[in-house]
N, C-alpha and C positions, 0 to 999 in steps of 0.2 A: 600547449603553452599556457603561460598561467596570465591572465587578465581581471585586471576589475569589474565590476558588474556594473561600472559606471561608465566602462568604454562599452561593454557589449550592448546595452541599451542604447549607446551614440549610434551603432552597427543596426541596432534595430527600430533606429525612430522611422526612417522611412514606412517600414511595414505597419507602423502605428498611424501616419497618417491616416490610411484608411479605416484604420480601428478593426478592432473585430468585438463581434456584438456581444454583448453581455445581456441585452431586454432583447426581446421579443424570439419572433419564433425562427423553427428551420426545419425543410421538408427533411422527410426519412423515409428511407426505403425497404428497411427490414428490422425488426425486433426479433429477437433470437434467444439460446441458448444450448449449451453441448458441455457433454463432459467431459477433459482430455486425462489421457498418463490412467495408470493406475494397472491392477493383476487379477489374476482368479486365484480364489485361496480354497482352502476344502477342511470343514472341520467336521470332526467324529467323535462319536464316543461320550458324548454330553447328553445329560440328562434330559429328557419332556417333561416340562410344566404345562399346567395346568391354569389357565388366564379366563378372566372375563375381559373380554377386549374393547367393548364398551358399558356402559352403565345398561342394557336391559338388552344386551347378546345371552346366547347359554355358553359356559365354561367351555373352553374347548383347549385339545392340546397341541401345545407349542413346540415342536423340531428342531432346536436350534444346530443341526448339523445339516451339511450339504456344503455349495459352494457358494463363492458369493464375492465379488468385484471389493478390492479394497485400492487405497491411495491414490484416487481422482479427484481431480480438482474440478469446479463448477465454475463456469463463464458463460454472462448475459452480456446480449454484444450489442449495438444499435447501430446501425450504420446507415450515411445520410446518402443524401440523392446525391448531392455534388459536392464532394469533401475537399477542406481546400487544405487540408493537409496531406505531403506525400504518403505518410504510411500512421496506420491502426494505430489509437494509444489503449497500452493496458494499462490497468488501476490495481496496481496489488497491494494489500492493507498490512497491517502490522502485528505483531503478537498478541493472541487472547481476542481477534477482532477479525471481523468479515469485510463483504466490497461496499456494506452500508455503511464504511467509514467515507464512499465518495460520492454518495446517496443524496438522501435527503438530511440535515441536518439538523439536532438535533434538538433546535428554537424554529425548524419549520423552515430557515429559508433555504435557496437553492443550494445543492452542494457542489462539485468540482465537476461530476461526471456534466449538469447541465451546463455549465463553465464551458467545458471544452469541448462540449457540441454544439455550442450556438458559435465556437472561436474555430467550428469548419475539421472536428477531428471526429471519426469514426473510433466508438470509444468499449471499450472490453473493460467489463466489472468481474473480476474473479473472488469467487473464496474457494482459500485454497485448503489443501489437504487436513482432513478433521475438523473444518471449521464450514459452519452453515452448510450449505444447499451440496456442498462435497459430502457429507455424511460423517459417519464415526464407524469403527469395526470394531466386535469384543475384545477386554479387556480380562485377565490375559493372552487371549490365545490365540489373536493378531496384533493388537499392539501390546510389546512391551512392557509399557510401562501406567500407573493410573492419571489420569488426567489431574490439572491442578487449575484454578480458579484465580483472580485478581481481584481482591475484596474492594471496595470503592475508596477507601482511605489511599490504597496504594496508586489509585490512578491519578484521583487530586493532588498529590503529595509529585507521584513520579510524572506526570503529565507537566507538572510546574502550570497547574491554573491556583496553588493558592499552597502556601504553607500551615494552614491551620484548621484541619477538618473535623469535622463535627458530624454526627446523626443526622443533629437540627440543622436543617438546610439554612437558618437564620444565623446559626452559631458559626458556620463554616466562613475563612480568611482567605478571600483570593489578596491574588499580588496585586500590589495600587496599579491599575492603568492597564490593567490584562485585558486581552480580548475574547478568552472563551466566554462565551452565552451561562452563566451560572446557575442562573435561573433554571434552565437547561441542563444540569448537570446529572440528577436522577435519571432523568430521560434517555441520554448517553449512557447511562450506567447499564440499560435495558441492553446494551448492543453486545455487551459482555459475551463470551463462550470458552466453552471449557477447552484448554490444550494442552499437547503435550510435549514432553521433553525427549521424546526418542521418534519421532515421524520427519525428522533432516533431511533424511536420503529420499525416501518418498515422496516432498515436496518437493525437493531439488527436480526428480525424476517428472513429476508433476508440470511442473514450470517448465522443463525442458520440453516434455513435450507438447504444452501450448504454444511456446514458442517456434516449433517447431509444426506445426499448423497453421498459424495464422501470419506468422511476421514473414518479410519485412516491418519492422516496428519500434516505436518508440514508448519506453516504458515512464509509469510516473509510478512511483514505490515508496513506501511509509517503512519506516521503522523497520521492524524486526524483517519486512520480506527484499530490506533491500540487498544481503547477502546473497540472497537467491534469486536475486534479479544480476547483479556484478557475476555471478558466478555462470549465468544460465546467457550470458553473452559470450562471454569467456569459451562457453559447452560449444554455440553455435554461433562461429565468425564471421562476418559482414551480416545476420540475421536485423541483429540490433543494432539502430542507427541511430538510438540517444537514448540517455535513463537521465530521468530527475529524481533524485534522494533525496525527499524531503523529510529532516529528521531522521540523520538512517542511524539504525540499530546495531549495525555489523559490515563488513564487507570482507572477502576473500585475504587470506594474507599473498601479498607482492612476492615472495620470498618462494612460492611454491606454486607458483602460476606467468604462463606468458604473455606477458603482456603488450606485446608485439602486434597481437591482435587485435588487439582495442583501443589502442592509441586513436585508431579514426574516429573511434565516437565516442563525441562527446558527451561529458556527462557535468550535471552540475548539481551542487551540493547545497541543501537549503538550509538554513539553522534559526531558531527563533530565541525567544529572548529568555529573561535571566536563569542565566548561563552559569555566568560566573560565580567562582564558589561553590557549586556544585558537583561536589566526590563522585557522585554517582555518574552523573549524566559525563563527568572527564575521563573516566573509565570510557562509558559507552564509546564516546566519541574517539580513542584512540586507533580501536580498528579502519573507519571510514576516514579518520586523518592520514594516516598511515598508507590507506589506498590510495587517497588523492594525491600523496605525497608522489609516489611511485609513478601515475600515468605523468604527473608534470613534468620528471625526469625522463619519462619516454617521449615527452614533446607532445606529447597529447593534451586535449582542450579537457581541463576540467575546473572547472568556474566554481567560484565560492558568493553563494549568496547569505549573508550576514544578514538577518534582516533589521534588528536595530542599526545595526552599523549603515545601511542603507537610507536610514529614517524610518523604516515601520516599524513601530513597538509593541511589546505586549504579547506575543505570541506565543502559544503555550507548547506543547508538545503536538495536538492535534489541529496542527498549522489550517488544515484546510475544513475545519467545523469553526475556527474564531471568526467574530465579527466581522474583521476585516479580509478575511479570506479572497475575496473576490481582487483585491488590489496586491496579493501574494500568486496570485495565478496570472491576472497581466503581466507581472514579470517575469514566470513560467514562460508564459505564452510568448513573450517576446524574445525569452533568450532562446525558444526554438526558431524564431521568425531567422536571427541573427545566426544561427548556424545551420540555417539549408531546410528545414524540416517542415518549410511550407510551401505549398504549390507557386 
């Protein structure tokens, strides 16, 4: 059913009386990681080179044939003593970007993942398929296709922290009254990695099977991975028992999927600010419009958070590295209190 974000924080003031913490600490019980999804592949036929493999090794030669594990996804997990949420949150990042978009941030303060472990949730950071600690496989003769890059003009420009970038970090024009960290913005720029255009299925297959591990769960999904978070609910029914799309990039089309199955869970949709006007970003946005449009017609909760339209302003694409991030995740956090997803 379709509701404001101003009756479901009425639904969830009670749980806020108590507050959930944002300073200080909280016991844990295990720091982890594993790798899920992925195949054995076998290559032949390729040449031996001949490498110094470091600065004062002897030359020695390199086999690049045999076998060797491709399309697995990497997940570091933390989980508390006494969690006061029903089930696991995973953190899946966006396009051209890893799980240190829910890290540490990128002016130093705390990012999302401490957020939601001090607010009592057992929390899963993945990168997923080709990107970070998941690895890469050669190019042709595993993937496809060659990797491609995001120069940094296209992130300030498409992230919407400023319309006028510059080399000179001086010369560069964010939007009046924006909250990403600017100062900050090179530093971000580090978090970059290379992707590609043809590893879909493998990701998908990836995500299904973390899913498929670890959930019962509720997902929190950035941009480009929120297709493959809508879809990987879709794969495995009552598994997922809430997704936050913050800034989603895509989502399944309605037209080719049942959605009968996920009417129960709730999902809700985060959007930050100037918006308007923007060719680009009205593109993006009509697949994930188009989804939410369809659960509301199957009577399903899927909530729209506006966040200027709420009073917070200034928010750029990388909702949960800005300033005010922290006061964009008590409203997360509250609209999970308000539909069941806290002890």
């Amino acid at each position: 059913m379709e509701r404001s974000f101003a009756s479901v924080m009425l639904l969830a003031a009670a749980a806020l009386v108590g507050g959930c913490a944002t300073t200080g600490g909280f016991q844990v019980s295990e720091v982890g990681s594993f790798h899920a999804g992925g195949t054995q592949v076998a290559l032949s036929g390729l040449a031996e080179r001949e490498l110094r493999l470091t600065p004062s090794a002897p030359v020695m030669k390199v086999n690049p044939n045999g076998e060797f594990e491709t399309g697995q996804l990497y997940v570091q997990y933390v989980r508390l003593a006494a969690p006061r949420a029903r089930y696991p949150l995973l953190m899946w990042h966006g396009g051209g970007l890893t799980g240190v978009t829910w890290e540490t941030k990128p002016d130093g303060a705390s990012g999302w993942q401490q957020y939601f472990l001090q607010a009592g949730h057992d929390v899963y950071v993945s990168d997923a398929v080709e990107r970070g600690r998941a690895s890469w496989s050669r190019y042709p003769e595993i993937y496809t296709s060659e990797p491609f890059f995001r120069p940094k003009q296209e992130a300030w420009e498409g992230f919407r922290i400023g319309a006028g970038y510059s080399k000179d970090p001086a010369q560069r024009v964010a939007y009046p009254g924006g909250q990403f960290p600017v100062e900050a913005f090179d530093q971000f720029a580090k978090q970059a990695v290379p992707r590609w255009a043809t590893n879909n299925v493998a990701t998908q297959a990836a995500y299904d099977a973390l899913v498929a591990k670890v959930c019962p769960c509720v997902i929190v999904v950035h941009s480009q991975g929120s297709a493959f978070a809508m879809q990987a609910s879709l794969n495995a029914p009552g598994m997922v028992k809430g997704i936050v799309a913050v800034e989603p990039g895509g989502a399944p089309d309605p037209a080719g999927v049942n959605l009968t199955t996920v009417k129960g869970v709730p999902h809700l949709f985060v959007w930050g600010d100037n918006l308007a006007g923007n060719e680009g970003w009205a593109r993006l946005r009509t697949a994930p419009d188009r989804y939410r449009a369809a659960l509301l017609a199957q009577g399903g909760v899927a909530d729209l958070l506006d966040l200027p339209a709420s009073g917070i302003k200034g928010n750029s694409h990388m909702v949960m590295m800005d300033r005010n991030s922290d006061q964009v995740a008590a409203r997360i956090q509250a609209w999970m209190s308000a539909n069941g997803l806290m002890k």
